[in-house]
C-alpha positions in Angstrom: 36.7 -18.0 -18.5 32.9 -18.3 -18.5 30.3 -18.7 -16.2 28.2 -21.6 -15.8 24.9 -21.1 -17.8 25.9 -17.9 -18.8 27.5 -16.4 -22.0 31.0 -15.2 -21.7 30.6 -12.2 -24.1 27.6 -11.0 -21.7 30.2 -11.3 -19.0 32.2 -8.7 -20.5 29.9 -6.2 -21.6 28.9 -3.0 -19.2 25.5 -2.1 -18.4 25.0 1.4 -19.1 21.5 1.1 -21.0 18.6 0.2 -19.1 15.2 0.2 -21.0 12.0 -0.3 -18.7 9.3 -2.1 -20.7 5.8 -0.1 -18.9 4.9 2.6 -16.9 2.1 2.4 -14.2 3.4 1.7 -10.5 6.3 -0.6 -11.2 7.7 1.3 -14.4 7.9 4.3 -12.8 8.8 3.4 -9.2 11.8 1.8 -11.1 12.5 4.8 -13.0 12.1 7.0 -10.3 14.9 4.6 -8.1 17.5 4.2 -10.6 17.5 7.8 -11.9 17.9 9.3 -8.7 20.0 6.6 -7.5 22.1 5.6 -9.9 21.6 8.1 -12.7 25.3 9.4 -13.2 26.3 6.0 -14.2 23.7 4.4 -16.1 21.1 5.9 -18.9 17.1 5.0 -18.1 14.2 4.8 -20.9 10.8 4.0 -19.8 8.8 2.9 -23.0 4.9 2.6 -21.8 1.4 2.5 -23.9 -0.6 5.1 -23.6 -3.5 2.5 -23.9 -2.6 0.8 -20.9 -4.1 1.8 -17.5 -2.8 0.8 -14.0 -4.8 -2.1 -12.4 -5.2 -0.3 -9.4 -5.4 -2.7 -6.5 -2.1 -1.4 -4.7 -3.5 1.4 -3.2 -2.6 0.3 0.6 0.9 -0.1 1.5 3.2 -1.4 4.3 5.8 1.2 6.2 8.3 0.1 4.9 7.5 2.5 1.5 8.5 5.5 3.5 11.8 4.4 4.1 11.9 4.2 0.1 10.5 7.3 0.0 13.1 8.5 2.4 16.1 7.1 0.2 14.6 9.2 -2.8 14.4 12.1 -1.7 10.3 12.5 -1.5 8.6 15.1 0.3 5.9 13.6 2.3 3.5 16.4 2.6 4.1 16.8 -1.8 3.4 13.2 -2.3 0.5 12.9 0.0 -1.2 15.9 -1.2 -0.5 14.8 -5.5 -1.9 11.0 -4.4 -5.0 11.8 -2.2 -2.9 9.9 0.2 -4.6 9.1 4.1 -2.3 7.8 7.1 -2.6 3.6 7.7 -1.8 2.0 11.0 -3.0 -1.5 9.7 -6.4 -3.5 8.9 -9.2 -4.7 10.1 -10.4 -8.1 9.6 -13.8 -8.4 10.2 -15.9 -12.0 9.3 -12.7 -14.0 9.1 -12.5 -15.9 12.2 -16.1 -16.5 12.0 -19.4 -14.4 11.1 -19.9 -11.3 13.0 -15.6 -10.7 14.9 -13.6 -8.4 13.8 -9.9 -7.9 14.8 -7.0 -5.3 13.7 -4.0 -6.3 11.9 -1.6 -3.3 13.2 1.5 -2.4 12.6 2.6 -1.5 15.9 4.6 -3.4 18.4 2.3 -5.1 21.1 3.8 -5.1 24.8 7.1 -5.4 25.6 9.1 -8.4 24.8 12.0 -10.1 26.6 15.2 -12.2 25.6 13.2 -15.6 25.7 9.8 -14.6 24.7 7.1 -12.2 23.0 4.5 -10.2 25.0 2.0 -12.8 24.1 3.7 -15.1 26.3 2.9 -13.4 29.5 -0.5 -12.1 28.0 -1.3 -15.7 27.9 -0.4 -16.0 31.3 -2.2 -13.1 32.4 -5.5 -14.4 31.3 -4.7 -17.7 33.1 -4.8 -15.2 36.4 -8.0 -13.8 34.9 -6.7 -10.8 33.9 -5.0 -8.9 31.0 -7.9 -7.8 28.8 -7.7 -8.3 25.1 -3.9 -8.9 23.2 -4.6 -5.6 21.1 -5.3 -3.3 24.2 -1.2 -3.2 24.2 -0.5 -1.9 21.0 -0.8 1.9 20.4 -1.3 1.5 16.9 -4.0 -0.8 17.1 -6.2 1.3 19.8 -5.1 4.3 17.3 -7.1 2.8 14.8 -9.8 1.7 16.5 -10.5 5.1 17.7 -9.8 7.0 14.1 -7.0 8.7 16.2 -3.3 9.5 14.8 -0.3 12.1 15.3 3.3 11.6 13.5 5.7 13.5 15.7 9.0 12.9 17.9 7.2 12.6 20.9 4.4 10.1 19.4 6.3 7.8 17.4 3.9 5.4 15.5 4.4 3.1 13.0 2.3 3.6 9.9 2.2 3.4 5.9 -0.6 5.0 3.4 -3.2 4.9 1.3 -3.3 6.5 -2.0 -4.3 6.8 -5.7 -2.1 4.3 -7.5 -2.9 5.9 -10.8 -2.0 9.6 -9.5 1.3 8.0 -7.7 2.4 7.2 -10.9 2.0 10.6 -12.3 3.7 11.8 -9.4 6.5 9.8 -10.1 6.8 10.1 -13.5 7.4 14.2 -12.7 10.0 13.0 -10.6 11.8 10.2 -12.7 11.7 13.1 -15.9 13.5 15.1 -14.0 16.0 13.5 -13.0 16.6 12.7 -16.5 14.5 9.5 -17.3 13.9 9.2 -20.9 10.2 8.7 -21.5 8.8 6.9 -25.0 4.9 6.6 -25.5 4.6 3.9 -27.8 2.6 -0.1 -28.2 5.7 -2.5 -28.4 5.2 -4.9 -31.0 8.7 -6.9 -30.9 10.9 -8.1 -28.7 14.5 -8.9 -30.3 16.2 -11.8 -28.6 19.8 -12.0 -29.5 20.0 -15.8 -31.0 23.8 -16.4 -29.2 23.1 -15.8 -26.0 19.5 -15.4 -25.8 19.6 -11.7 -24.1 16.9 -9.3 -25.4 18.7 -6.7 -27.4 16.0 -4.2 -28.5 12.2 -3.6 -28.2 10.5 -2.6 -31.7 7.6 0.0 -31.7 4.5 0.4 -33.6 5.9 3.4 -35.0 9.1 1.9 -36.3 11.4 3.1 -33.5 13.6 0.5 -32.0 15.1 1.3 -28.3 18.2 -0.8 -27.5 19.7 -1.8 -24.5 22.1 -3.5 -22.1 19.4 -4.2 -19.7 15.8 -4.7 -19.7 12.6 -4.4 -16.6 10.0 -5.9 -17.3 6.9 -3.7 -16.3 4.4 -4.9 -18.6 1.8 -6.4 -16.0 0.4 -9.9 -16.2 1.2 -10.8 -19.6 5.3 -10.5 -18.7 5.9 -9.3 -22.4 9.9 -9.7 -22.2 10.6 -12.1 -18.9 7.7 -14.5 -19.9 6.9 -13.8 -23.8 10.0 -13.3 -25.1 12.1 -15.5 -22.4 10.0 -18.2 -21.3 10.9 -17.7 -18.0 7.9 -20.4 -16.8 5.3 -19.2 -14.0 5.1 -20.8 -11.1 0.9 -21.3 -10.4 -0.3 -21.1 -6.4 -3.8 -21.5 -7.4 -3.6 -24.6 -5.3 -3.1 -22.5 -2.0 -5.0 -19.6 -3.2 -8.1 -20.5 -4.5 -9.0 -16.5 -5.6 -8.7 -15.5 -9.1 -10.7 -12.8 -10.0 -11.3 -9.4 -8.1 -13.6 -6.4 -9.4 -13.1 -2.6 -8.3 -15.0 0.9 -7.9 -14.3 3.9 -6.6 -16.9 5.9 -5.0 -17.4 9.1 -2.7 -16.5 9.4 0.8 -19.7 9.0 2.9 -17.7 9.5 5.9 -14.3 11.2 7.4 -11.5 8.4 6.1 -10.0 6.0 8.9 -6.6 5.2 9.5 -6.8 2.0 7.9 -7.7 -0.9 5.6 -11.1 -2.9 5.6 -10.7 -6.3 5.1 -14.6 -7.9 5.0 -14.3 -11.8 4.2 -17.6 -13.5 2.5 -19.1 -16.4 1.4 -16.4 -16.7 -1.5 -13.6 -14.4 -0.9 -13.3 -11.1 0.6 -13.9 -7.2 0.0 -12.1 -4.7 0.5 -12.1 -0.6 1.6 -9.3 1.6 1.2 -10.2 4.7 2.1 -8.6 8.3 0.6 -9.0 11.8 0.9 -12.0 12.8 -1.5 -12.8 9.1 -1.8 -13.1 5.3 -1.0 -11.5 2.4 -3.1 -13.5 -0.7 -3.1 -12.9 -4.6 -4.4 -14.4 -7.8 -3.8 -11.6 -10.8 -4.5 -13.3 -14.2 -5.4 -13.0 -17.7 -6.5 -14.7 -18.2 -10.2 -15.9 -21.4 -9.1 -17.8 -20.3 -6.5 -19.0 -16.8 -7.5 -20.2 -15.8 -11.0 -18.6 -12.1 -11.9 -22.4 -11.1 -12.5 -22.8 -12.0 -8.1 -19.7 -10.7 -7.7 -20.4 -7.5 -9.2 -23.7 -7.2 -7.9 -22.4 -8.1 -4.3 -20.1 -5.3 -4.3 -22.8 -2.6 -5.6 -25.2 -4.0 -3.0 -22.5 -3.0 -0.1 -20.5 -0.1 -1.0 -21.8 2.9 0.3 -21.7 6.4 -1.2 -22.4 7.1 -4.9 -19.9 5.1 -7.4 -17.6 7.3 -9.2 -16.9 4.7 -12.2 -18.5 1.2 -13.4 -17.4 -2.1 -11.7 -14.1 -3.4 -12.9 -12.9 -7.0 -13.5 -9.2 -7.9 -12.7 -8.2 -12.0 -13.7 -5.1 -13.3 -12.5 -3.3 -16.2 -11.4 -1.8 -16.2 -7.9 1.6 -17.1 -8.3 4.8 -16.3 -9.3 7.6 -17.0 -12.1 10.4 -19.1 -11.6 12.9 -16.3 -11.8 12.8 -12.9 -11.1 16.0 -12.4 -13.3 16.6 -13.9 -16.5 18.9 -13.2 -18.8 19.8 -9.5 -19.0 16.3 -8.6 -18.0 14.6 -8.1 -13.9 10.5 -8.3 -13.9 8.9 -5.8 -11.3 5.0 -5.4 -10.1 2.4 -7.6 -11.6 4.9 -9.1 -14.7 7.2 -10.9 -11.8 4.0 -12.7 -10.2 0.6 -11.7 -8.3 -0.5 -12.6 -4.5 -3.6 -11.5 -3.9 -3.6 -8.1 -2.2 -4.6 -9.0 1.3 -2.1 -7.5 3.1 -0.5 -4.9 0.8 2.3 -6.3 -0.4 2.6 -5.8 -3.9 4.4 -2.3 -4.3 6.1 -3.6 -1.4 7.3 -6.5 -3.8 8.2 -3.7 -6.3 10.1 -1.8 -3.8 11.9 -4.9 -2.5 12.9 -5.9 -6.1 14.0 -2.4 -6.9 16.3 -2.5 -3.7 17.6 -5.8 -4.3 18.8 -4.8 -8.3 20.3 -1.5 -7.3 22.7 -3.4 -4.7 23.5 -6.4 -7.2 23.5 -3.9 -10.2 25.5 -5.4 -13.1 27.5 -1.7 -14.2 30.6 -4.4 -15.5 28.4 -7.3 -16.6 25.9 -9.4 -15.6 27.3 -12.5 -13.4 25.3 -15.6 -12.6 26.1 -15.1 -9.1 24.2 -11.9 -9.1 21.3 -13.4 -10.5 21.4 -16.4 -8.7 21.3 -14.0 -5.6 18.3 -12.2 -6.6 16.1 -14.9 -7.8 17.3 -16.9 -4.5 16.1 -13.8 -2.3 13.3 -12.9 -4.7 12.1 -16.9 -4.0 12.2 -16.6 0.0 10.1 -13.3 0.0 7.7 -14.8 -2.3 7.0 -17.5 -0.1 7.9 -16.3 3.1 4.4 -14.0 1.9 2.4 -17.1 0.5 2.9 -18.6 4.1 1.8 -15.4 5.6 -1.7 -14.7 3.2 -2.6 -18.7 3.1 -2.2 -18.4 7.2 -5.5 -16.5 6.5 -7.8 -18.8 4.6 -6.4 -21.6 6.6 -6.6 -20.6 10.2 -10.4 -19.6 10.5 -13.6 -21.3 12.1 -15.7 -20.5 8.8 -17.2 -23.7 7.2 -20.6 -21.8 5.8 -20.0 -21.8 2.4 -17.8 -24.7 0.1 -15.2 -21.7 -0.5 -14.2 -21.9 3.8 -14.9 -25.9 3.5 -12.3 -26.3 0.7 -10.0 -23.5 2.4 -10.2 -26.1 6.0 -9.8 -28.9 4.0 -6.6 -27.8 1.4 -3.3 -28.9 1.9 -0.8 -25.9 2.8 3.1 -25.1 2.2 5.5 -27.0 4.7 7.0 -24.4 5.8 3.3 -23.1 7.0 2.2 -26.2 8.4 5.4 -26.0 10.7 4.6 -22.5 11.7 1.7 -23.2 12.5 2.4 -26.3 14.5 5.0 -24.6 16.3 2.6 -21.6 17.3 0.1 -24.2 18.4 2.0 -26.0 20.6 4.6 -23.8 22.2 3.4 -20.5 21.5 6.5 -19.2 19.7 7.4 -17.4 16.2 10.4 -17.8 14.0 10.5 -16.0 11.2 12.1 -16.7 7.4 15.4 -14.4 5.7 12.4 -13.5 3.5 9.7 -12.5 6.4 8.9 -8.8 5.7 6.3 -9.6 8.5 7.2 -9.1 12.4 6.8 -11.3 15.0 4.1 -9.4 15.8 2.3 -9.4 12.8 1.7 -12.9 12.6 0.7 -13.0 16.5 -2.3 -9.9 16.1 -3.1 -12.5 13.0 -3.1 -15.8 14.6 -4.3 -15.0 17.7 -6.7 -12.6 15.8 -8.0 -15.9 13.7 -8.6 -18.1 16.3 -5.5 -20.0 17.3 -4.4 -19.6 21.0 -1.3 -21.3 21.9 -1.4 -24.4 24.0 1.6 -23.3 26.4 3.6 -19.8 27.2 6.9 -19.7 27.9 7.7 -20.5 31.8 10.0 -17.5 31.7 6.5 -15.4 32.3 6.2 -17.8 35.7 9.2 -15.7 37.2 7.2 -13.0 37.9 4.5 -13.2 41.0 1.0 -12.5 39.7 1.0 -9.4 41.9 4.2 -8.2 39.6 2.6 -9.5 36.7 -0.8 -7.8 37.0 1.0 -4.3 37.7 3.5 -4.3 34.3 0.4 -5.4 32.4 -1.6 -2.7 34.0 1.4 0.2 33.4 1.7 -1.1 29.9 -1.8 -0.3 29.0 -1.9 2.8 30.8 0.6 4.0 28.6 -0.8 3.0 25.5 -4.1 4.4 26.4 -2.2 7.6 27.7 -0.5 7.9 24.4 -3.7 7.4 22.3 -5.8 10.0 24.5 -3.1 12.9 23.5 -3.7 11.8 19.7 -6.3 14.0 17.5 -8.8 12.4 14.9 -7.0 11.1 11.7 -9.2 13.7 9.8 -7.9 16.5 11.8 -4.3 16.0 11.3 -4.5 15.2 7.6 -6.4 18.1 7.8 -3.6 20.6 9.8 -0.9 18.4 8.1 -1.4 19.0 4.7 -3.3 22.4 4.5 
């Protein structure tokens, strides 16, 4: 019997094929997973252009990549030391709330929490009573960064991710993925053959005449979606409307200082800029709205603030922020930049890779594809990808900055509902609940909104159950053991240094 909306010959035919369409981050994190993964039961090509670089952006990532890395088997101290890679315990925002504050983004865990309410709760109460300091002083993490401090070990657990050359990541993986067998093509494809029955992609044609078949198909081939949006007509789903960004420009120059243990967020007059700092040197962006900023200002901007000598010429990246309207179609998955772009704010986009990649290997269609396997994917593929729009328009949205008709527009623009209720909720009672498809903590979006500007108009009444006196001494042993913790840290540059020597 057939599925609905789905051909019943497809239904019967195995996957043992898989052909990913482009290498760069996506291509060969994919090839990478389902080699190592999955390779005694399926076959992997990779067909990428040689032509084609890797955008570059994603060099900052969220901690959730080292569980990947843990699930493929990567040595840490390898992959840091082939990527340039630097330890990242968050970002800080600076110019975002208004001209001139700053604030850290960490990824730590502030305070201690309890069954009816987050630390911020009796935070809030604290500085009713005149004391408690600042929300960040409670998260190790946070005063890590802030002092260039940080230690992995048993005893000092933090929670961290990394920065590193995208471009050499990709090599690294590609060593990887070959060896556990990955087929690897280099070839420009011209044509992609769409089977006229059932409208699955059957084979991708080269430039040099080859033709590579398969029973399944990723689509890694950046913006332009060759196979899910090209050849399937997938449609795109355009966020332009909530994020008004569209064009970034990058550079890399040398390190004029020791690298911090995290990302540099620095908002202006029509965007933001960005510092991701590595080993031997410093990746640099400013994100804009065309119809505010001219890429001649834009590149000029950047120049004029960057510090160190540039190591290349200004870059510039166009996209669309947005996303398309399925993650799976057909016989084929789209991964990285060809399944949609949100800007990279917070580091989420080989997050979004990762995610994807996790997502197919637990649906993976070894006996045929089912359309309750895709409906699956696209319907957790469409809560992450919102759940993250809510979380990066939070942002633009939440800020005091009305200087420039960029922050006017950004006051003024209408958001997502299920933003405007998170927001309301925050607002007026102080609490946090998050989405299936929130890959951001409770914590997160407090250091965030808090960070921004918004303070809650009430705390839960379960912080009025303890006496001030009470209250005033678990806030002050909190904070003595984050600032004991910190104080037994070294400098970032000396353990990278004694870590990877």
């Amino acid at each position: 019997m057939a599925v609905s909306g789905l051909d019943s010959s497809n239904n019967q035919t195995p996957v043992k094929n898989v052909v990913i369409a482009g290498g760069g981050t996506a291509g060969w994190m994919a090839a990478t997973a389902l080699s190592r993964l999955l390779g005694k039961s399926i076959n992997v090509t990779l067909v990428e252009s040689k032509d084609i670089g890797i955008v570059g952006v994603g060099e900052a990532t969220i901690p959730p990549i080292r569980t990947f890395h843990k699930l493929l088997g990567i040595d840490e101290k390898a992959f840091m030391r082939a990527t340039q890679a630097t330890f990242k315990l968050g970002i800080e925002f600076e110019n975002w709330r208004e001209q001139g504050h700053s604030y850290i983004h960490s990824f730590g865990i502030t305070g201690r929490e309890c069954w009816a309410g987050e630390f911020h709760h009796f935070w809030l109460r604290a500085k009713e009573y005149g004391f408690g300091g600042e929300f960040g002083d409670y998260c190790p993490e946070l005063i890590a960064a802030k002092q260039s401090k940080f230690a992995t070990s048993e005893a000092m657990s933090l929670n961290f991710a990394y920065h590193f050359d995208a471009v050499a990541y990709g090599r690294f993986l590609k060593s990887l993925a070959c060896e556990a067998g990955v087929t690897h093509k280099e070839g420009d494809i011209e044509k992609v053959d769409v089977c006229p029955q059932s409208g699955n992609i059957q084979s991708l044609q080269l430039a040099s005449g080859e033709v590579v078949s398969g029973d399944f198909f990723i689509d890694c081939t950046g913006f332009k979606g060759l196979l899910i949006e090209q050849a399937l007509h997938t449609g795109y789903d355009d966020w332009q409307h909530y994020l008004f960004c569209d064009k970034a420009v990058a550079m890399q120059t040398e390190l004029t200082a020791p690298p911090v243990p995290y990302t540099k967020s620095v908002a202006h007059r029509a965007g933001w800029r960005w510092q991701i700092p590595l080993q031997e040197r410093m990746g640099n962006g400013l994100v804009f709205c065309s119809r505010f900023m001219s890429e001649e200002d834009a590149i000029n901007t950047l120049k004029s603030q960057v510090t160190g000598a540039p190591i290349n010429e200004p870059r510039v990246i166009r996209f669309t922020p947005g996303k398309r309207r399925r993650g799976w179609n057909k016989n084929c998955v789209a991964l990285g930049l060809s399944s949609g772009f949100i800007e990279p704010l917070e580091s989420t986009s080989i997050h979004l890779i990762m995610t994807g990649l996790i997502r197919l290997m637990r649906l993976f269609p070894f006996d045929g594809i089912t359309q309750s396997a895709i409906d699956e994917y696209n319907n957790k593929f469409d809560s992450e990808m919102s759940a993250i729009l809510d979380f990066i328009v939070m942002h633009y949205k939440v800020t005091h900055r009305e200087d420039s008709p960029f922050w006017q527009q950004c006051q003024r623009m209408e958001i997502p509902p299920s933003l405007k209720h998170k927001l309301a909720l925050f607002a007026e009672t102080g609490r946090v609940f998050l989405d299936d498809g929130d890959i951001f903590r409770v914590d997160s979006w407090t250091q965030v909104l808090m960070g921004q500007g918004m303070t809650p108009s009430q705390y839960h009444r379960v912080a009025d159950e303890m006496s001030e006196q009470s209250l005033k001494q678990f806030m002050a042993g909190l904070k003595q053991q984050v600032d004991n913790h910190v104080a037994k840290l070294p400098t970032h540059e000396a353990f990278l240094t004694q870590y990877l020597k």
